[in-house]
N, C-alpha and C positions, 0 to 999 in steps of 0.2 A: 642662858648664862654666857655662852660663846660671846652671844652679839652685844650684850655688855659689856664683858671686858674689853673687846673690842673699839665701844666704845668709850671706856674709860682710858683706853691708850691714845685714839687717837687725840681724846681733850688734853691728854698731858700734851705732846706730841703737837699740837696747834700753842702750846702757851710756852713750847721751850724746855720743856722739861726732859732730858733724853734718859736713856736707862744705861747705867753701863753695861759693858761688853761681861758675860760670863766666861771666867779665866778656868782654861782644862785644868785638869786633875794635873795633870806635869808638870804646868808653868812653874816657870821662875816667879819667888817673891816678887812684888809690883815697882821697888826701887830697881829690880833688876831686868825690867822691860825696858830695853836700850837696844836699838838695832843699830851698829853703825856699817857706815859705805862707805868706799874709796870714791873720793871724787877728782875727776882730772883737770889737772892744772894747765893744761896746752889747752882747753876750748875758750873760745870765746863767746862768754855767756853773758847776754845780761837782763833777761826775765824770768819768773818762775811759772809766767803763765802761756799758755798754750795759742792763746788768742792775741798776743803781743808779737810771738814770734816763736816758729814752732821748729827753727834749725837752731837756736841759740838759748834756749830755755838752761835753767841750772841743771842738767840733765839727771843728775846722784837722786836729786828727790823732786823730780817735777810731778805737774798735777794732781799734788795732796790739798790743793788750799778749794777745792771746786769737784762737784760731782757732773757727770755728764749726765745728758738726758737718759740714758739707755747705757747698759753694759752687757756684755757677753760673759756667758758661762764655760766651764772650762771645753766645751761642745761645740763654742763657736756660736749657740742660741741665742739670740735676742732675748735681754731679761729688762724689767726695769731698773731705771737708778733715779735719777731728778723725777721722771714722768714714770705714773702710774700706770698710763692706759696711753694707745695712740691710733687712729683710724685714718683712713684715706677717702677722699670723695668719688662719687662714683667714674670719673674722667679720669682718676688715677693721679691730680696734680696738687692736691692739697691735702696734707697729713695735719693733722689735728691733735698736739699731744698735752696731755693734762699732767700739770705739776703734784705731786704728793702735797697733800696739805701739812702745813706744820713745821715745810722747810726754813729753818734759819740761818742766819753770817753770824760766826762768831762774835760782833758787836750787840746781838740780841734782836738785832732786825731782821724780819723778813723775808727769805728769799721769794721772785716771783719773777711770770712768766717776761717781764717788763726786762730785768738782770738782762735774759738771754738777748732781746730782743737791742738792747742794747749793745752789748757783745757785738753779733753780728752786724749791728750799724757803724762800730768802731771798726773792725774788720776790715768791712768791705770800703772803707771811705780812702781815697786816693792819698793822703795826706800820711794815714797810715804807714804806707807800702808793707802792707804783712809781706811775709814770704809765704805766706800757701793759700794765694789769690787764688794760683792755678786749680786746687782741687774743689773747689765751687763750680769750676766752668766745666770741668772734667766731665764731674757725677752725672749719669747721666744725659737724656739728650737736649741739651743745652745751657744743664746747670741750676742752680739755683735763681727763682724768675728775679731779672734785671740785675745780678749779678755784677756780670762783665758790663755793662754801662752804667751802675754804679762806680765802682773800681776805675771805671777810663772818667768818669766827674761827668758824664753824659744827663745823668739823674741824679736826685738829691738820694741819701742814703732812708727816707722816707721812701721813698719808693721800693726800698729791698723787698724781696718775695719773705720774708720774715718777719712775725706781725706778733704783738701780744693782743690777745681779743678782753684778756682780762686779767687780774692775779696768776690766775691758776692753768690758762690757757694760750699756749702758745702755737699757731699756725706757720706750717714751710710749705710753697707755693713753690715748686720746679717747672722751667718752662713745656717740659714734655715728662711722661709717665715714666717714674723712677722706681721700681718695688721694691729693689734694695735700701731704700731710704731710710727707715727707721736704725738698721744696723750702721748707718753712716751719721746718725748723730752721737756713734760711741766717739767723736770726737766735738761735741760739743759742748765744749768746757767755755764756764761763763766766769766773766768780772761782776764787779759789784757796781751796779747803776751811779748810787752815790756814791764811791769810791773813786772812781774813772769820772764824774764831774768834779767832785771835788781837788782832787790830789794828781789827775793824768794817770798813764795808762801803767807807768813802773811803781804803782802803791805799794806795792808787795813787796817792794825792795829794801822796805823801812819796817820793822815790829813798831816803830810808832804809829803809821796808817794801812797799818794791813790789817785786810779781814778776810775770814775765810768761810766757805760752807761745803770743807772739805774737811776729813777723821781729823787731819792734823791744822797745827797754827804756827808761825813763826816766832819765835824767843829770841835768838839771836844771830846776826849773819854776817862773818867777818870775809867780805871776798875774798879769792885766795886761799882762806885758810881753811875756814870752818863754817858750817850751818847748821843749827839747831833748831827743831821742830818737837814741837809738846803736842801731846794731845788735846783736839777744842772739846772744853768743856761744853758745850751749846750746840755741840753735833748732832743732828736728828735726822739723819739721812739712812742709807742704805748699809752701809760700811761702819759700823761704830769702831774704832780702833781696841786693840788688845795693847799693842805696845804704849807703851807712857813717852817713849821718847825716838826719833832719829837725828843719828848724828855722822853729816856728810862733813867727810874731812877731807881736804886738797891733798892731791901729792902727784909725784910723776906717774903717769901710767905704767912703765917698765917697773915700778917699786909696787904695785896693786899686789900680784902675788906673794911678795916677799910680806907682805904687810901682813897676808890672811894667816900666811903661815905662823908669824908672828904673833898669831892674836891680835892685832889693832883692826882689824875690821874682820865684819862679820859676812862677808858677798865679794865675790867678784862676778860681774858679767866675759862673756866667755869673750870677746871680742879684745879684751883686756891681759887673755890669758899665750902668752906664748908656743909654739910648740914642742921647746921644751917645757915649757909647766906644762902643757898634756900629758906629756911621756911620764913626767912625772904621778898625776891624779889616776894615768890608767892602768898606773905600778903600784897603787898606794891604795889598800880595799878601800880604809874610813873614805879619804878625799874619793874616790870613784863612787862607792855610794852616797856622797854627798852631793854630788853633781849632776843635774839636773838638765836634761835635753830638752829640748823644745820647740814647735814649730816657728817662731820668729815671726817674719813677714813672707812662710812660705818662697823662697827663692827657691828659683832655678837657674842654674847655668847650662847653654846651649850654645849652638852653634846655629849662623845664619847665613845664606845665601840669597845672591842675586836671582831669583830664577826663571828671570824674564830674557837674559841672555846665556848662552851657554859658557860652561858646560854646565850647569845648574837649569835649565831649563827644559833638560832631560830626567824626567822622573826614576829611570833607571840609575842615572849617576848620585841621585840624591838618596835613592836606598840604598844604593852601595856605601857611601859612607855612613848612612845608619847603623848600617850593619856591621862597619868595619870599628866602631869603636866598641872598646874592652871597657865598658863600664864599672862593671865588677873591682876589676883590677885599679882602674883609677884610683876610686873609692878606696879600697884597703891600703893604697900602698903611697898614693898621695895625698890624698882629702886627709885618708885617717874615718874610721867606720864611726870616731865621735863625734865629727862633723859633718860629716853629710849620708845618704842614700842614694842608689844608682836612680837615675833619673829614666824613665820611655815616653813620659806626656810631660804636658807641662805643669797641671795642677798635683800638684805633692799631696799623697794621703793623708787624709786631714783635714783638707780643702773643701769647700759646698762643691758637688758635684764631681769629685775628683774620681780617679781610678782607685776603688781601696782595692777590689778586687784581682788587678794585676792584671785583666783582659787585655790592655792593650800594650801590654810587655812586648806581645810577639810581633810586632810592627817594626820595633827599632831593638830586639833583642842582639845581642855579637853573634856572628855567626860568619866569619874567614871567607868561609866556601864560599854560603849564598850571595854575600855581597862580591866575591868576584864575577858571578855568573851574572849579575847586575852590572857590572862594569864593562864586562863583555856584550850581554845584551844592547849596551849603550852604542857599542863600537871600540871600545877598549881593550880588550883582551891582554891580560895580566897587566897592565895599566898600558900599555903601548899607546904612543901616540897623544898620551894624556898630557892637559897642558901643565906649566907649574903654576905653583898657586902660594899667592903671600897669604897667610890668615892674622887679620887685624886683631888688635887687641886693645881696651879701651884705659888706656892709662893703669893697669895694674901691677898691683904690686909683686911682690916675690912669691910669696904664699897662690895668689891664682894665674898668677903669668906661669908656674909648674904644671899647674893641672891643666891648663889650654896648651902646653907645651906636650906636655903629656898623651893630649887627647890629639894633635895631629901625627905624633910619632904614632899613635895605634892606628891612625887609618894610613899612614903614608907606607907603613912595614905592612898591613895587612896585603893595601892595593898595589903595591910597587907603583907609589908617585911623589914627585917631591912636592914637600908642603915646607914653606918657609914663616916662619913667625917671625910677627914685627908688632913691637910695643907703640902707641900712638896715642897722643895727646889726645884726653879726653876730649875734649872739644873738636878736634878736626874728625876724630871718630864719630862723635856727634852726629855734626854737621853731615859725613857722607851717608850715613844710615840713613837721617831723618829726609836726605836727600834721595833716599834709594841709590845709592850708585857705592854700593860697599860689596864689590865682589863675594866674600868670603870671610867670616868673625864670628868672634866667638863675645859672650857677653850675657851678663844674667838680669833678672827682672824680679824683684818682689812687687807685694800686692801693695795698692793703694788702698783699698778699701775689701772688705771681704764678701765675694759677691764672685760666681764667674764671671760674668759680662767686664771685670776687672781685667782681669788674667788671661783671658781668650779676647776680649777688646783690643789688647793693641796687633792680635795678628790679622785683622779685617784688613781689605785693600784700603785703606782711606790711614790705615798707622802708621809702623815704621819699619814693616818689613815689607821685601818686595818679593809677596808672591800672592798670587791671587787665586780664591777657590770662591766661584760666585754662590754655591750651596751653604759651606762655610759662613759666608758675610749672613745669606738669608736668617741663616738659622740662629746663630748671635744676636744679631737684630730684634728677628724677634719674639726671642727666649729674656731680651734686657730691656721689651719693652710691655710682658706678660705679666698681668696683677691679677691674681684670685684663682693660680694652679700651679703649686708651687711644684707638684707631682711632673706633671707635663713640664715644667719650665728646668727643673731639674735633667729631664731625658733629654733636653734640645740641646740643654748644654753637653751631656757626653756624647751626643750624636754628632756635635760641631767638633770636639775634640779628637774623635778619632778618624774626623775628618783629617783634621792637622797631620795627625802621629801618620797616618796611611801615606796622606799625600806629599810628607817629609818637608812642611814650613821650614822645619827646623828639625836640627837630631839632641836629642836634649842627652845633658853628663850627669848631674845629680843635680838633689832637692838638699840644699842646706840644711843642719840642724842650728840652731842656735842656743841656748844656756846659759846657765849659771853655776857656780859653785857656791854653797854655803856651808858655813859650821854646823854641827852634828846636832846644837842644842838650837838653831834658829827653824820653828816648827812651823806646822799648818797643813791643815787637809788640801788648800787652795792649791798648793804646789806637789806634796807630797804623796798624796794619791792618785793614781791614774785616771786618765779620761776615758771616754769609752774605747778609742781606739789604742789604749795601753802606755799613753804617753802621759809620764808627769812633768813637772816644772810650770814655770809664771810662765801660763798662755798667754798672748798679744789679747787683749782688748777685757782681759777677766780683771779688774781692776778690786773684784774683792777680794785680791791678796794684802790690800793693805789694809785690809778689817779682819782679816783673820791669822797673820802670820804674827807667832809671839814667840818668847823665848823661853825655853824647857828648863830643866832642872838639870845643872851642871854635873 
C-alpha cells in the first residue's frame, strides 16, 4: 500500500501537480498569510538571483525564486533539496548528484540537471565578472576542475568541471579530492536555461519574464519602494510554502525598528538593530522572547601576531597575552551577552568539529598571575623592558573598534605594557596581513563554507597569518583531503585546533551571535524550536524556513 501511494505521488509530482502546504491548528486565516520585511534603501541591489551576483542581490527576499541542490538541517546535516541522492567516485573527484523527479519553473516547464549546468557556465564565463569567482577556486584543492581558466577566457566554459549527463543528473568534477563538497552545493542556486537565453541574465527583474522553481514568484517589483512575492502555484519541490504572500518594503535602515514596533513589518535582522534597540528588547519580556539568536556565519574575533619576529616569536609572550585577556568581562559589559560568547578556539560551538565540550578553555582561559609568569619567563618581568606596541585595526566601526579597544586595555593593565590602538584603512590593513608583515591586530573571520578545513584553513603557513606549526599544516591537509572517515576526519580536525589554541596562532575574544527579531504571531518549528545544541532561530543554510514559517492567530 506504502509503495503505491508512493507511487501515485510521485506521478502527480512528475506531471506538476503539487499538494498544498498543511496549515497548523494556529494559523492565521489564508488572506492573512503576509509576512512583511524592512528592506534597506542604502544597498545597491540589482538582482534577485544568487548566480548573477551574490553581494548585490535584493537581499529582504533573496533566493525564493530557485532551490539548491542540497540544504542543511537546523544541525548543520546535509539534507536533500534539488537532488535526491549524491555519490563520489572512487578517486574522491567526481560527485554525481541526481535531480528529484518532477521538478518544475513556475511557467510549467521542467526543471533539469541542463538549468544547473547552465548556471554554472554563465558563472564562470569572464564576460560575466560574478563577484564570487573567488569561491570556486577556494573550495578545496584547486577548485572546481578548470574553474580558474575558465574565468581568466583560457577555456571555453564547455569545458567547466560541471556537466549535465542527462535530465536528472548532474556531475561536479573538482581538480583534487573535496569531501565537503556535497554541503557546498547549499549554494547552488540555479537560472532557468530558457530564461537566461532568451531574456539575459536580470529576467527576474520583470513579473513579465520571470520564472521561478522556488516556494515563491514575483507579482510586483517597484525598486525603492516595494516587492511583492505570491506563492508558485506549480511548486513541487522541497519547501511548499505556508505563507501566501511576502512583502519587502524599502525604508532607511535607522527607521527598521521603529517600523517593527509600529507594526509595519513583521522582522528585523539583528544587524539592523541598534544598541539602544537592544537595551530596549532585553527590557521588554514579549520583544526578548521574540528574539532569536543564532549562529550566523559563525564569527570569531581574535587577535593576530607576527610571530616569526619578536616579541611574538616567543611562545611565552604569546601566552601571556592569552591569558591576560578578560574575556568574560568583554563580553557582558561591551559585546553585550546578546551578541556574542567568550571565545578559547576558533571554531564556535556549533561548528563541525568544534569545542562544544569546553576542553580547550584552559589554553587561553584569563588568568592575571599565570600570564605574568609567562611574561617573565619571556624576560619580561612585570612587563619591564617590553617594547610598545600599536594594535592594527581593519577599518572598524565604533561598535568593534570598543571591544578591540577594550581587549588591549585587559592585557596592557593586566601586563603593565603599553598597547596603542590605531584604526586603518581596510585595505592597507589588508595588504600588510595578506603580506605577513602586520606586527600586531586584531580582526575576525566568518566561514565560507561549513566545513573545518574552512575555518582552520586559513591559519596553515601558505594563508594569512604569520605563524607557522608544521604538525598543524599536516594535520589540516590532510583531515581536508579524507573521503570515507568522517570519524577519524572529525579528531584531525580538533587535534589541529588545539594545536593553534596551545601554540597561541592567535588569542581568540568571542564567537559572534547573530539574529533576529520577530512578531509574537510570525511562527514555525524551523526557527522556533531548538537545535540540538539548545539554539533556536533561522540557521545559515536551513533554508526550510521559508516552507514552514506562517502566521498565527492574532
Amino acid at each position: 500500500m506504502k509503495k503505491l501511494l508512493y507511487s501515485l505521488v510521485s506521478t502527480l509530482l512528475v506531471f506538476g501537480i503539487a499538494f498544498a502546504q498543511e496549515m497548523p491548528a494556529d494559523a492565521a486565516p489564508t488572506e492573512e498569510q503576509v509576512l512583511r520585511v524592512p528592506c534597506d534603501n542604502t544597498r545597491n541591489e540589482v538582482t534577485f538571483d544568487f548566480a548573477v551576483s551574490v553581494y548585490q542581490r535584493y537581499a529582504c527576499v533573496s533566493d525564493l525564486f530557485q532551490d539548491t541542490l542540497i540544504d542543511l538541517d537546523k544541525d548543520f546535516n546535509v539534507i536533500p533539496a534539488s537532488a535526491e541522492s549524491w555519490s563520489v567516485s572512487e578517486d574522491g573527484l567526481t560527485w554525481t548528484f541526481k535531480l528529484k523527479p518532477g521538478l518544475m519553473w513556475s511557467d510549467g516547464t521542467p526543471l533539469t540537471a541542463y538549468d544547473y549546468e547552465a548556471t554554472y557556465r554563465f558563472s564562470a564565463m569572464p564576460d560575466t565578472a560574478w563577484d564570487f569567482t573567488w569561491f570556486y577556486s577556494f573550495i578545496g584543492p584547486g577548485g572546481i576542475k578548470n574553474w580558474d581558466k575558465v574565468v581568466a577566457g583560457e577555456l571555453p566554459p564547455e569545458e567547466l568541471g560541471v556537466v549535465a549527463v542527462d535530465d536528472l543528473t548532474l556531475e561536479v568534477t573538482t581538480e583534487g579530492p573535496f569531501p565537503p563538497l556535497p554541503g557546498v552545493m547549499k549554494f547552488a542556486f540555479v537560472l532557468q536555461k530558457a530564461a537566461l537565453e532568451a531574456h539575459g541574465p536580470y529576467y527576474n527583474n520583470d513579473p513579465a519574464t520571470s520564472v521561478s522553481a522556488g516556494p515563491f514568484m514575483l507579482e510586483s517589483f517597484d525598486p525603492g519602494n516595494k516587492i511583492v512575492l505570491v506563492k508558485n502555484p506549480n511548486y513541487t519541490g522541497y519547501r511548499p510554502a505556508r505563507l501566501e504572500r511576502i512583502e519587502g518594503i524599502y525604508m532607511a535602515p535607522a527607521t527598521f525598528f521603529a517600523a517593527f514596533e509600529a507594526g509595519e513589518v513583521d522582522r528585523v535582522p539583528y544587524e539592523y538593530l541598534t544598541p539602544a534597540d537592544f537595551t530596549i528588547i532585553e527590557n521588554d519580556p514579549e520583544l526578548s522572547a521574540n528574539y532569536f539568536r543564532h549562529f550566523g556565519d559563525f564569527r570569531t574575533d581574535y587577535l593576530l601576531f607576527d610571530t616569526m619576529n619578536p616579541p611574538f616569536d616567543n611562545l611565552d609572550v604569546r601566552k601571556a597575552f592569552a591569558m591576560a585577556l578578560d574575556r568574560d568581562a568583554i563580553v557582558k559589559n561591551v559585546y553585550g551577552e546578546i551578541k556574542a560568547m567568550p571565545a578559547h578556539s576558533m571554531l564556535m560551538p556549533g561548528y563541525p568539529a568544534s569545542d562544544t565540550e569546553g576542553e580547550l578553555a584552559e589554553y587561553q582561559a584569563f588568568n592575571c598571575e599565570k600570564a605574568n609568569e609567562h611574561l617573565a619567563a619571556a624576560g619580561y618581568p612585570g612587563g619591564e623592558g617590553f617594547p610598545a606596541l600599536e594594535m592594527w585595526l581593519r577599518g572598524e566601526g565604533p561598535a568593534m573598534a570598543a571591544v578591540y579597544q577594550a581587549s588591549a586595555a585587559s592585557i596592557a593593565q593586566c601586563l603593565n605594557i603599553d598597547i596603542q590602538v590605531s584604526n586603518k584603512d581596510g585595505k592597507v590593513y589588508t595588504d600588510a596581513m595578506n603580506a605577513k608583515e602586520l606586527q600586531f591586530g586584531a580582526v575576525s573571520y566568518g566561514m565560507d563554507f561549513l566545513d573545518p578545513s574552512n575555518l582552520l584553513g586559513i591559519w596553515v603557513s601558505s594563508g594569512r597569518h604569520a605563524w607557522v606549526n608544521e604538525e598543524f599544516d599536516n594535520l589540516v591537509a590532510e583531515a581536508s583531503a579524507l573521503v570515507g572517515d568522517d570519524e577519524k576526519r572529525t579528531q584531525m580536525f580538533k587535534d589541529a585546533e588545539r594545536i593553534l589554541v596551545d601554540d597561541v596562532g592567535g588569542v581568540f575574544i568571542a564567537h559572534r551571535w547573530q539574529g533576529d527579531l520577530f512578531k509574537p504571531y510570525v511562527l514555525g518549528d524551523s526557527f522556533r524550536v531548538p537545535d540540538s545544541n539548545g539554539i533556536s532561530g533561522v540557521h545559515w543554510g536551513n533554508d526550510n524556513f521559508w516552507g514552514d514559517v506562517y502566521i498565527g492567530q492574532k
